[in-house]
PDB file with SEQRES, HELIX, SHEET and CRYST1 records, atoms N, CA, C and O in Angstrom:
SEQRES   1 A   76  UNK UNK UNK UNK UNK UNK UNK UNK UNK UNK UNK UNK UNK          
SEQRES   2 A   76  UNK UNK UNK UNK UNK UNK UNK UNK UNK UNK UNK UNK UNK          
SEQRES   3 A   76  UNK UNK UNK UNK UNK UNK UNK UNK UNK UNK UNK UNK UNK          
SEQRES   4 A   76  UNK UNK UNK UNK UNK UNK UNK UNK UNK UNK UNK UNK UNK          
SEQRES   5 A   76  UNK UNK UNK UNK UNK UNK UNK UNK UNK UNK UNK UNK UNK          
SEQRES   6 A   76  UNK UNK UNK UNK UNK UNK UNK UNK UNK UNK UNK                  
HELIX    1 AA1 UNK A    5  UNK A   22  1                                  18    
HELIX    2 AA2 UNK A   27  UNK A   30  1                                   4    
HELIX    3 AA3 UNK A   35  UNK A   37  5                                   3    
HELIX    4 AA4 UNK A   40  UNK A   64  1                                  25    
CRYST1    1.000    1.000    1.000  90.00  90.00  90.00 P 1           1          
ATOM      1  N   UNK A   1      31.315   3.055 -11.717  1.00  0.00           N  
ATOM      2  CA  UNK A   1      31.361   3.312 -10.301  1.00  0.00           C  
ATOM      3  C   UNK A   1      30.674   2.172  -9.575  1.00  0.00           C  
ATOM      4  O   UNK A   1      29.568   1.699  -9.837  1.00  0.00           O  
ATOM      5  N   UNK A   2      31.583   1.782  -8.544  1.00  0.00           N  
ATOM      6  CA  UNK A   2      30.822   0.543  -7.641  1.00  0.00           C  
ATOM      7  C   UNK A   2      30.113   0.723  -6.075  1.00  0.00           C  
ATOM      8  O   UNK A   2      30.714   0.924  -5.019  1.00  0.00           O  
ATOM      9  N   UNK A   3      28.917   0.610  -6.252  1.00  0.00           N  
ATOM     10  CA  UNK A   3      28.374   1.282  -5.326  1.00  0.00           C  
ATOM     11  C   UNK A   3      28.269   0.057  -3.953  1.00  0.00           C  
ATOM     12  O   UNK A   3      28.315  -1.163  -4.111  1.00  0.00           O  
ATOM     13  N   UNK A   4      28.141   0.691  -2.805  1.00  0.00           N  
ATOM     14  CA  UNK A   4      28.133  -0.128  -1.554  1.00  0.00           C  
ATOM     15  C   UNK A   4      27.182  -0.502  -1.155  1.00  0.00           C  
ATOM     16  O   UNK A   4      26.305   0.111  -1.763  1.00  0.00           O  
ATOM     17  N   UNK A   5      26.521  -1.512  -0.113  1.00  0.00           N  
ATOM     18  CA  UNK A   5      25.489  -1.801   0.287  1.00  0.00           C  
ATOM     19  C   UNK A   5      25.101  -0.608   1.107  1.00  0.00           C  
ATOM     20  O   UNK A   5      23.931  -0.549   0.727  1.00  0.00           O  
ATOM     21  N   UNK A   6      25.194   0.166   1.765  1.00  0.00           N  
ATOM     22  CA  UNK A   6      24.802   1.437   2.231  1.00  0.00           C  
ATOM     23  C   UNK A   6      24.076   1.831   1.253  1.00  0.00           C  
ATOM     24  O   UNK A   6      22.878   1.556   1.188  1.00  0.00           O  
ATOM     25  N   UNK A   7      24.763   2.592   0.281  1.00  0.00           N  
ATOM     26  CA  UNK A   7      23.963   3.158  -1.080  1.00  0.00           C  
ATOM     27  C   UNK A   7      23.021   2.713  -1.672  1.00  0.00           C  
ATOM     28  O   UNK A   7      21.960   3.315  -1.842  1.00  0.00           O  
ATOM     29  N   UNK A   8      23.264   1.685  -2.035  1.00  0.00           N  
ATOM     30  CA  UNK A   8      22.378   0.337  -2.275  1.00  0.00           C  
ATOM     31  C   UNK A   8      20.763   0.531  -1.532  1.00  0.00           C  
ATOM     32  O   UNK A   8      19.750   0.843  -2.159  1.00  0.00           O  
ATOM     33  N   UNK A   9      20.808   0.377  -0.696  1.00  0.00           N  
ATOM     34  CA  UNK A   9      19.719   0.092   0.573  1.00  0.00           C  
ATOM     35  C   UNK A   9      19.757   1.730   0.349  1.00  0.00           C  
ATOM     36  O   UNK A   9      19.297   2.018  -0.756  1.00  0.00           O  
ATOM     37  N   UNK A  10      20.086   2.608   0.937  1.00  0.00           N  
ATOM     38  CA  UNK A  10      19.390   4.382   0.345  1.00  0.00           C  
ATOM     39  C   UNK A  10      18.486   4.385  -0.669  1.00  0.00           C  
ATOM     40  O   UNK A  10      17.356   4.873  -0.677  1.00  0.00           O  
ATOM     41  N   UNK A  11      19.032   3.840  -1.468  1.00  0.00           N  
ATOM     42  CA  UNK A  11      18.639   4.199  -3.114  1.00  0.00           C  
ATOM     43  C   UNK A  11      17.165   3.311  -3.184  1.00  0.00           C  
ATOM     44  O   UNK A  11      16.191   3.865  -3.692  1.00  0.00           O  
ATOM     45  N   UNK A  12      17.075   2.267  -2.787  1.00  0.00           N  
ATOM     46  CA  UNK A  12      16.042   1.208  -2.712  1.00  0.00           C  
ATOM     47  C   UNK A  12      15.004   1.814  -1.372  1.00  0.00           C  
ATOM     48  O   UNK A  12      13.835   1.603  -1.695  1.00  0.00           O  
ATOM     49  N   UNK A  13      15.071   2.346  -0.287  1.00  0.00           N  
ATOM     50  CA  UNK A  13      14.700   3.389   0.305  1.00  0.00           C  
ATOM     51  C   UNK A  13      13.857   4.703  -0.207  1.00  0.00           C  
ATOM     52  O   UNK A  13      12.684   4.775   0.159  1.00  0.00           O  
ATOM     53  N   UNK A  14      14.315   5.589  -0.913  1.00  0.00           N  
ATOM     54  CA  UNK A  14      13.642   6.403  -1.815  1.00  0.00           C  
ATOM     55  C   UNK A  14      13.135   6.195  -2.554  1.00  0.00           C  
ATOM     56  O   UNK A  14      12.152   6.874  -2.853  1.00  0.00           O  
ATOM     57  N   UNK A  15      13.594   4.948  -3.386  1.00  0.00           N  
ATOM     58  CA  UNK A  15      12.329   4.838  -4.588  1.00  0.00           C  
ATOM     59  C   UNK A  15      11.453   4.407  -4.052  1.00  0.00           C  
ATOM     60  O   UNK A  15      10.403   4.893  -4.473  1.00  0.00           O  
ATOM     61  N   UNK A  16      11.283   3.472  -3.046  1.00  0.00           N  
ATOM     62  CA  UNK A  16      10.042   2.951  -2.023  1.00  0.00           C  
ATOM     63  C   UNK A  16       9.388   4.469  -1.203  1.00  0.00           C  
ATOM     64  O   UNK A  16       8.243   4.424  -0.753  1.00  0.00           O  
ATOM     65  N   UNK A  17      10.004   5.424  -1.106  1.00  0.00           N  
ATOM     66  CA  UNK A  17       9.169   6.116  -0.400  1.00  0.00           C  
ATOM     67  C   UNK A  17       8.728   7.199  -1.225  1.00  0.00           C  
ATOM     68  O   UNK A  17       7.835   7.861  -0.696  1.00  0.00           O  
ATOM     69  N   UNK A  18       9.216   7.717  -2.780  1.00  0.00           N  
ATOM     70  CA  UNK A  18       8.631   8.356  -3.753  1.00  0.00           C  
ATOM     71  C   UNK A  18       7.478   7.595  -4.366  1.00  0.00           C  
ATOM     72  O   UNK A  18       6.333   8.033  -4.251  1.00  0.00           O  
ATOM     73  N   UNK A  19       7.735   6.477  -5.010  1.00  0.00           N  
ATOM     74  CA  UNK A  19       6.646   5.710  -5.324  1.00  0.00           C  
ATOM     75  C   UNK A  19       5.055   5.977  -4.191  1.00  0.00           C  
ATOM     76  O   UNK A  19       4.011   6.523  -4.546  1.00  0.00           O  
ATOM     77  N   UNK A  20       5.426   5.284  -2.585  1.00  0.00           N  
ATOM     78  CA  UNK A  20       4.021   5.644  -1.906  1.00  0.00           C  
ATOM     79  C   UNK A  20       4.087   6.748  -1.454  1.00  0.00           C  
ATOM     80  O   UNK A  20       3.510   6.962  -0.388  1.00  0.00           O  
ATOM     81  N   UNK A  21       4.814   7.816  -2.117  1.00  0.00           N  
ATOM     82  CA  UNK A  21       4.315   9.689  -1.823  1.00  0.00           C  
ATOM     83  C   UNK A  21       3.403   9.843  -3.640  1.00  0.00           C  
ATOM     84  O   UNK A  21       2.444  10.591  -3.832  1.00  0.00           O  
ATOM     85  N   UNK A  22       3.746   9.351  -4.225  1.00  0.00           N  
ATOM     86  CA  UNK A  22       3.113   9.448  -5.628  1.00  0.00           C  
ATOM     87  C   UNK A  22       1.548   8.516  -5.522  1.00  0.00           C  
ATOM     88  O   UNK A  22       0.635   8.656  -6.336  1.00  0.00           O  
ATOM     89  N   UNK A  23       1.521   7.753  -4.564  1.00  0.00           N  
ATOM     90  CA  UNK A  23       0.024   7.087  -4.225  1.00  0.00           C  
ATOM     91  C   UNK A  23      -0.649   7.923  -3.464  1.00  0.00           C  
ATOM     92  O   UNK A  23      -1.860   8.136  -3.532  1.00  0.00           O  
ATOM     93  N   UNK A  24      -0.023   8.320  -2.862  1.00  0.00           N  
ATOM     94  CA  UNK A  24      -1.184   9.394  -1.451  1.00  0.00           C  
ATOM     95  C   UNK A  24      -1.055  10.626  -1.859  1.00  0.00           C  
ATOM     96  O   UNK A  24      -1.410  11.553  -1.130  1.00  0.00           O  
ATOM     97  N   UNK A  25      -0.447  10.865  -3.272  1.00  0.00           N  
ATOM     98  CA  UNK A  25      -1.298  12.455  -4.051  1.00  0.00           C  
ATOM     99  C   UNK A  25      -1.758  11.795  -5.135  1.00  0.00           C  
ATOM    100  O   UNK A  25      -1.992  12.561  -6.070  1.00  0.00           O  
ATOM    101  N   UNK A  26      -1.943  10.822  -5.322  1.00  0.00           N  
ATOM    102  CA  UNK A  26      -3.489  10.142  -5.944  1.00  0.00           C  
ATOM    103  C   UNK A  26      -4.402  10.167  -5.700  1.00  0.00           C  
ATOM    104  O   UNK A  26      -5.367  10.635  -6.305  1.00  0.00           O  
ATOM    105  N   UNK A  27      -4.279   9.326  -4.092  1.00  0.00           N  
ATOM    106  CA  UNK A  27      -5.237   9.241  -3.731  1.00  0.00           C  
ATOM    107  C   UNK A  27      -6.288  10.737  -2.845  1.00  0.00           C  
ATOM    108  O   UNK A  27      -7.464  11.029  -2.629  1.00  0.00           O  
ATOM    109  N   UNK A  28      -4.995  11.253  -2.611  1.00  0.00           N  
ATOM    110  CA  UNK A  28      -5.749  12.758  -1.661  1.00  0.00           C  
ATOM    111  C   UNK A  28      -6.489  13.745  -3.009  1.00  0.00           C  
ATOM    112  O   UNK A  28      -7.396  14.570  -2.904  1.00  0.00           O  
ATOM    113  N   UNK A  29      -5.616  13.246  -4.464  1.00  0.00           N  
ATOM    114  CA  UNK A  29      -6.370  14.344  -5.270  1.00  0.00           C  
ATOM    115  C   UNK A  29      -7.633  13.708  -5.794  1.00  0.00           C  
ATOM    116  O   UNK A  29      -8.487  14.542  -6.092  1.00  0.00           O  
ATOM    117  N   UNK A  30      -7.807  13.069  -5.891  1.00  0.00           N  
ATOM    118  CA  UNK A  30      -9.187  11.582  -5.917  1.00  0.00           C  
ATOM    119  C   UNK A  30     -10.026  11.944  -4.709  1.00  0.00           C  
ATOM    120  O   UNK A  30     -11.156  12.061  -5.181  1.00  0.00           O  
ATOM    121  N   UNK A  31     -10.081  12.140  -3.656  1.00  0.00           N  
ATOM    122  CA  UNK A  31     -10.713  11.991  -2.734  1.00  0.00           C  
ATOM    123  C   UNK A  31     -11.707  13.436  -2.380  1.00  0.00           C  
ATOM    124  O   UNK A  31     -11.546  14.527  -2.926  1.00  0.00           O  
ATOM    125  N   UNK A  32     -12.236  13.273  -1.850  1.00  0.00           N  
ATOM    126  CA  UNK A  32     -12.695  14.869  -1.347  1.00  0.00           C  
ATOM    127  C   UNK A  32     -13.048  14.798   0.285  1.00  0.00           C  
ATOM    128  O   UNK A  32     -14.023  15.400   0.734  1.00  0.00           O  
ATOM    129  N   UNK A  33     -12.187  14.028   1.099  1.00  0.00           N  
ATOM    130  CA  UNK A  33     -12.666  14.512   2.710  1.00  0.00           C  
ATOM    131  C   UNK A  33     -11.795  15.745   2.793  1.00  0.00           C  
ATOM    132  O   UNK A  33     -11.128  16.108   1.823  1.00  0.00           O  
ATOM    133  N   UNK A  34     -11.797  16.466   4.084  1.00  0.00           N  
ATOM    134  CA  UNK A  34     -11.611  17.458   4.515  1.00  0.00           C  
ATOM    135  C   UNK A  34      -9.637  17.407   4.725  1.00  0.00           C  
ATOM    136  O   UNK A  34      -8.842  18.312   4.468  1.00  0.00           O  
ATOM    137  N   UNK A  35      -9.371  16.101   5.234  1.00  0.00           N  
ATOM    138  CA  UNK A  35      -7.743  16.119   5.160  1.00  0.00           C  
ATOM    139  C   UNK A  35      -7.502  16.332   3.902  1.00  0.00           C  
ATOM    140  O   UNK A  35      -6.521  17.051   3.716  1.00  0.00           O  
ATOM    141  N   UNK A  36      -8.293  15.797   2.534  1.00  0.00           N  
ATOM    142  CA  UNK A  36      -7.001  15.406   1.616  1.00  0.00           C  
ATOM    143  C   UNK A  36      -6.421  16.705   0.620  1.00  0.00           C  
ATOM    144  O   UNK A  36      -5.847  16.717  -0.469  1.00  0.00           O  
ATOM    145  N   UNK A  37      -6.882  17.804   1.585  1.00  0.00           N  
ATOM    146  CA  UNK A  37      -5.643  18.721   0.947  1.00  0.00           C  
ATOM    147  C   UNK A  37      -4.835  18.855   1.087  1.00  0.00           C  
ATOM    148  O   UNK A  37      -4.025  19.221   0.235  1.00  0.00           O  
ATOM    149  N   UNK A  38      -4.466  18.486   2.993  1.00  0.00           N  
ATOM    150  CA  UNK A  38      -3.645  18.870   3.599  1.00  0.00           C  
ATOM    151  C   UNK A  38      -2.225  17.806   3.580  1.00  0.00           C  
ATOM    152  O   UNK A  38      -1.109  18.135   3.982  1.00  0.00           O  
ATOM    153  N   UNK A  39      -2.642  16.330   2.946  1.00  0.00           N  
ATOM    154  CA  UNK A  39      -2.766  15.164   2.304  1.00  0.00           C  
ATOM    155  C   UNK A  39      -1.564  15.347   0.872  1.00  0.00           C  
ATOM    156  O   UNK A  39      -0.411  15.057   0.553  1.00  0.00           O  
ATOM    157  N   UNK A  40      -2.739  16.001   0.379  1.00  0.00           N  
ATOM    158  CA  UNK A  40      -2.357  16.359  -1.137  1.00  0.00           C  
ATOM    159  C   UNK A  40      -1.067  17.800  -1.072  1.00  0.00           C  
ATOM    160  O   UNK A  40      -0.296  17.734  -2.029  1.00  0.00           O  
ATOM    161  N   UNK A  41      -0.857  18.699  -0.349  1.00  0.00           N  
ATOM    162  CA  UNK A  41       0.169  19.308  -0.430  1.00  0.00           C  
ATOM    163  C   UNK A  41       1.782  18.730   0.587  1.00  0.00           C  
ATOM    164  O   UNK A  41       2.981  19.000   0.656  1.00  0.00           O  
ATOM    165  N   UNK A  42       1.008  18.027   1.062  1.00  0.00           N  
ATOM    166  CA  UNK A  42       2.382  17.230   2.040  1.00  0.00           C  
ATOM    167  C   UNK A  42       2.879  16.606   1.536  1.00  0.00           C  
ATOM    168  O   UNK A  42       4.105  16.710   1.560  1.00  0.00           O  
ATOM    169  N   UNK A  43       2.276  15.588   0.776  1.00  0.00           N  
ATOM    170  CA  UNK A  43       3.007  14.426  -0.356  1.00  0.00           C  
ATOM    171  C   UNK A  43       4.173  15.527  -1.805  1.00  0.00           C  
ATOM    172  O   UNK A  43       5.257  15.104  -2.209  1.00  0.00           O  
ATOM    173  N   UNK A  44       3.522  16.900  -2.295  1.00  0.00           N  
ATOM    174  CA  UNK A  44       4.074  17.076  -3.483  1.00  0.00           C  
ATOM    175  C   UNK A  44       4.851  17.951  -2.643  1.00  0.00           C  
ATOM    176  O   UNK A  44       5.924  18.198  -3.194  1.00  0.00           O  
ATOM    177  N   UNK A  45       4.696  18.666  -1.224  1.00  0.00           N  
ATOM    178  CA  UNK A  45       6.323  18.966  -0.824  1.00  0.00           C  
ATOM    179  C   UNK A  45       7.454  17.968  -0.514  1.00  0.00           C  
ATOM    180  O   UNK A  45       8.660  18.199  -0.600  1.00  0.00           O  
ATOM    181  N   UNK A  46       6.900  16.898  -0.165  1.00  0.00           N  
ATOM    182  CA  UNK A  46       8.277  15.501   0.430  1.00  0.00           C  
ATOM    183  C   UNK A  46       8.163  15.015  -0.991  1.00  0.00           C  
ATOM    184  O   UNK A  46       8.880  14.022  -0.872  1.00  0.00           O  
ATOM    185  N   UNK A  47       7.794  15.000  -2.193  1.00  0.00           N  
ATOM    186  CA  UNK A  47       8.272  14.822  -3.865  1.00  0.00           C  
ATOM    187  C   UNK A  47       9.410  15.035  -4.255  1.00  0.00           C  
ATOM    188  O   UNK A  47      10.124  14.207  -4.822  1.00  0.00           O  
ATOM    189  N   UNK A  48       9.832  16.702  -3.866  1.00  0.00           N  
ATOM    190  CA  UNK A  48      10.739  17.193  -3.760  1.00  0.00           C  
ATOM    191  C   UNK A  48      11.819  17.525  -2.905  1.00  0.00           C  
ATOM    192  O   UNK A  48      12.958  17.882  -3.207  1.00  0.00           O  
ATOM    193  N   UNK A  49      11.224  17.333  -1.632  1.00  0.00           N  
ATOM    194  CA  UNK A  49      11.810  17.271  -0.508  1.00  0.00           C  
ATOM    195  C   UNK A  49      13.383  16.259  -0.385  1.00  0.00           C  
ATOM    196  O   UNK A  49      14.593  16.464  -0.290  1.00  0.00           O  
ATOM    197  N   UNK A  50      12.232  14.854  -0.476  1.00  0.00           N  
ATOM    198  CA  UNK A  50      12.891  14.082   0.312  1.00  0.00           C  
ATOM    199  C   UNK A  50      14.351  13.738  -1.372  1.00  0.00           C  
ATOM    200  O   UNK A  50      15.546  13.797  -1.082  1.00  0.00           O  
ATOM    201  N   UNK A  51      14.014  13.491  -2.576  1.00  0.00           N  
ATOM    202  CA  UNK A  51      15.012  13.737  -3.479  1.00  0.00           C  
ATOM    203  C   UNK A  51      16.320  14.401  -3.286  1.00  0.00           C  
ATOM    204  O   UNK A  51      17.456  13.955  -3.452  1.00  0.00           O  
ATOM    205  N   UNK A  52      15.892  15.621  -2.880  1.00  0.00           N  
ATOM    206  CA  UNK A  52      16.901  16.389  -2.752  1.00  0.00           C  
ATOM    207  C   UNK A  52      17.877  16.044  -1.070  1.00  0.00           C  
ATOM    208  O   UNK A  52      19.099  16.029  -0.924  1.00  0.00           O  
ATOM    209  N   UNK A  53      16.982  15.846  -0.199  1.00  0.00           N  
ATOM    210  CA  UNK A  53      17.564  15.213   1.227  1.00  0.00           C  
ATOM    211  C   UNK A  53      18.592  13.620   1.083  1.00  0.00           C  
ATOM    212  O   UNK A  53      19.470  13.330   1.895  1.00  0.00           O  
ATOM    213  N   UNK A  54      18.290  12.934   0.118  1.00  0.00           N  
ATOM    214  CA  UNK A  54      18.637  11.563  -0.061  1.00  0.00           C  
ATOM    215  C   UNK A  54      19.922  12.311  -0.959  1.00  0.00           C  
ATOM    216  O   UNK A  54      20.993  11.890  -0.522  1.00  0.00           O  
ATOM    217  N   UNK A  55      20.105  13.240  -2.022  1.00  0.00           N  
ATOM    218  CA  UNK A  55      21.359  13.584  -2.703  1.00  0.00           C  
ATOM    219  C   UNK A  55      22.431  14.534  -1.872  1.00  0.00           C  
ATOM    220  O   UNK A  55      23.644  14.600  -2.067  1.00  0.00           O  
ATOM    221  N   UNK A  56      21.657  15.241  -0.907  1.00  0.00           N  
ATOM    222  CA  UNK A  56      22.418  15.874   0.246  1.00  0.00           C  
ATOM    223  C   UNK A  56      23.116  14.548   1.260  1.00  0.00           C  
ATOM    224  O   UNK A  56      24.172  14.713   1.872  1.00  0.00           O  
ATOM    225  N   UNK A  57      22.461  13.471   1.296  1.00  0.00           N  
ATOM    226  CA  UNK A  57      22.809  13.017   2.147  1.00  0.00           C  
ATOM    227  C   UNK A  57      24.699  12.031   1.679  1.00  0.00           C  
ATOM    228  O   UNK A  57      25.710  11.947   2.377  1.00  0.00           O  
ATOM    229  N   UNK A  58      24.423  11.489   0.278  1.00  0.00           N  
ATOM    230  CA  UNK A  58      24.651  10.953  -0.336  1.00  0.00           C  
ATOM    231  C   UNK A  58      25.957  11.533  -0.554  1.00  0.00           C  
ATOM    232  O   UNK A  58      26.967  10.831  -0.502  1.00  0.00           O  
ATOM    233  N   UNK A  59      26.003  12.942  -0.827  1.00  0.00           N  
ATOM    234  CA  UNK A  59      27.516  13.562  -1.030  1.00  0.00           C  
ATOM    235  C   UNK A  59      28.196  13.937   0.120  1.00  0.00           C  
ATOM    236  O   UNK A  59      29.403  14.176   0.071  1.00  0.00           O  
ATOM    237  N   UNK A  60      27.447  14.027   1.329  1.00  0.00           N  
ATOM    238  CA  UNK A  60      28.183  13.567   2.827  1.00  0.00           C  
ATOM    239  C   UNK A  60      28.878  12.595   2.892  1.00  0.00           C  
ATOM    240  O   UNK A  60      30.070  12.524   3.189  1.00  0.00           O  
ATOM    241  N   UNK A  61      28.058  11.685   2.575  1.00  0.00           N  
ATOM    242  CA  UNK A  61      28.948  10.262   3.068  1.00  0.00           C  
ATOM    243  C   UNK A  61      29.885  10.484   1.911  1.00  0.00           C  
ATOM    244  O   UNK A  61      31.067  10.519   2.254  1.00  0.00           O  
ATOM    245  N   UNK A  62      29.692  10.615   0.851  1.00  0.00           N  
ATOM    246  CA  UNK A  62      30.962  10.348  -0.102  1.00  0.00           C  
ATOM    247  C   UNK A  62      32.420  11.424   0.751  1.00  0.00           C  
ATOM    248  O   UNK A  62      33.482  11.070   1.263  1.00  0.00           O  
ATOM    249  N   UNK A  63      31.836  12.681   0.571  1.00  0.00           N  
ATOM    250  CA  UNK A  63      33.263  13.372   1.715  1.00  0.00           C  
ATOM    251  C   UNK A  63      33.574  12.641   2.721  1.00  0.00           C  
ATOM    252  O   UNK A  63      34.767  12.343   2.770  1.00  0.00           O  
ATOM    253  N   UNK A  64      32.846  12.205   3.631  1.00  0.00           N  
ATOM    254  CA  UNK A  64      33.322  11.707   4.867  1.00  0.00           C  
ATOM    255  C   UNK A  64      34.093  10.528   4.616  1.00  0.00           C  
ATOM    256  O   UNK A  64      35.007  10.241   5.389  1.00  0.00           O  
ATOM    257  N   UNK A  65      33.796   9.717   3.491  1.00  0.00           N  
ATOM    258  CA  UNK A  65      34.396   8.592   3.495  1.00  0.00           C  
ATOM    259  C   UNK A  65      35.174   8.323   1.949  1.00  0.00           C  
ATOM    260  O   UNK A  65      35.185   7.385   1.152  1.00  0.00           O  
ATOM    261  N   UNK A  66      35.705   9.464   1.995  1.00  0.00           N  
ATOM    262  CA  UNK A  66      36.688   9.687   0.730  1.00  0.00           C  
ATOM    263  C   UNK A  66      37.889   9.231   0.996  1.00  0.00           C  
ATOM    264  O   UNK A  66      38.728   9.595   1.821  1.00  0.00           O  
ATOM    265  N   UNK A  67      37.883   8.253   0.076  1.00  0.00           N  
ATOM    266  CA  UNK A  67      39.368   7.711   0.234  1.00  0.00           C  
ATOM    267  C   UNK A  67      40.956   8.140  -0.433  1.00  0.00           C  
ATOM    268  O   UNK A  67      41.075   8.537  -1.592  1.00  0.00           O  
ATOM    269  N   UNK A  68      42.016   7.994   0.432  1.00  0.00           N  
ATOM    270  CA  UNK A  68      43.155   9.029  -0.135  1.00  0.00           C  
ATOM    271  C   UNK A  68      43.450   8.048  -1.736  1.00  0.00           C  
ATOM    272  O   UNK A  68      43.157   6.857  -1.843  1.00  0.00           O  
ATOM    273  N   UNK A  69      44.067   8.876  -2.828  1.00  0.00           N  
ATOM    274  CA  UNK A  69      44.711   8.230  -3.904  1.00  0.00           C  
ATOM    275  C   UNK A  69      45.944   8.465  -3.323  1.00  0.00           C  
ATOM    276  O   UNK A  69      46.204   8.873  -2.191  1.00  0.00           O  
ATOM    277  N   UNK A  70      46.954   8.037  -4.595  1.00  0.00           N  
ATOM    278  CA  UNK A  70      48.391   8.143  -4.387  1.00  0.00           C  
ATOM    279  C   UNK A  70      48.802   9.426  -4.521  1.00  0.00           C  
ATOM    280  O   UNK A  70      49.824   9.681  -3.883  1.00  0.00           O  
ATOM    281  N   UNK A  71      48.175  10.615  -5.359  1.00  0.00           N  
ATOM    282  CA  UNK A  71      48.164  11.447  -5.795  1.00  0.00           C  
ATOM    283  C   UNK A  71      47.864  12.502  -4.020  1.00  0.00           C  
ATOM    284  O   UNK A  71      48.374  13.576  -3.698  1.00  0.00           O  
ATOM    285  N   UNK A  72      47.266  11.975  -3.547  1.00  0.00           N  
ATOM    286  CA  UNK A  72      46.772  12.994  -2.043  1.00  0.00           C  
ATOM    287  C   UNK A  72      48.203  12.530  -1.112  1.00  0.00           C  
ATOM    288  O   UNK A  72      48.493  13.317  -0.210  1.00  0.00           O  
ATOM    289  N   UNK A  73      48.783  11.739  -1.222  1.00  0.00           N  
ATOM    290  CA  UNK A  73      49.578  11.089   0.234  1.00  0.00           C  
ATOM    291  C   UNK A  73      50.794  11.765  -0.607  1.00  0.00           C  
ATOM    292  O   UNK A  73      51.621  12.306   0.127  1.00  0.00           O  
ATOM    293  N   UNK A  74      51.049  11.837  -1.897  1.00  0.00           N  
ATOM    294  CA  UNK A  74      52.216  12.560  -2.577  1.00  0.00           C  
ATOM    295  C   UNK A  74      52.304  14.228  -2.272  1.00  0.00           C  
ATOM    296  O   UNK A  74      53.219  15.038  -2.420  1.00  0.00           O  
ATOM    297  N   UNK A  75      50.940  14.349  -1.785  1.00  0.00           N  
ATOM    298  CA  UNK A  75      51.196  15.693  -1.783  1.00  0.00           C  
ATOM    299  C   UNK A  75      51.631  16.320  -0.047  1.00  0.00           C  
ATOM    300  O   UNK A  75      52.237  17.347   0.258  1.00  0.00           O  
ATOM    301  N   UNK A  76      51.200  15.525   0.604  1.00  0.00           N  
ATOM    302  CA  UNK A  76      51.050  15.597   2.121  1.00  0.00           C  
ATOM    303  C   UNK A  76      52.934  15.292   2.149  1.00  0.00           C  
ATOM    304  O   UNK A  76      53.533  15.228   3.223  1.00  0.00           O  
TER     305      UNK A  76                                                      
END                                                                             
């Protein structure tokens, strides 16, 4: 499968923003001021969060920009 510069740049996007969500529940579980709980549970909900938002997003664009085969225009 050949992926597009759109995808491309997504994909390079999330791993940049999982990677520094995986630093700031380091650092909030390391720490002991008064934010870093609030710190530390925000980062391990957008862990999961944002994964799943980037694969939601991802099978949008693929519908929206699904292209016909010969097999779809044969049937129309």
């Amino acid at each position: 499968m050949k992926y597009n510069k759109f995808q491309r740049i997504l994909a390079l996007l999330g791993v940049i923003l999982l990677v520094s969500l995986y630093l700031v529940t380091l650092i909030a579980a390391l720490t002991t001021s008064p934010s870093s709980n609030g710190f530390f549970m925000a980062s391990l909900f957008s862990t999961v969060a944002i994964p799943v938002f980037l694969y939601a997003m991802n099978l949008v664009y693929q519908l929206l920009t699904k292209k016909k085969t010969d097999s779809d225009e044969e049937r129309n």
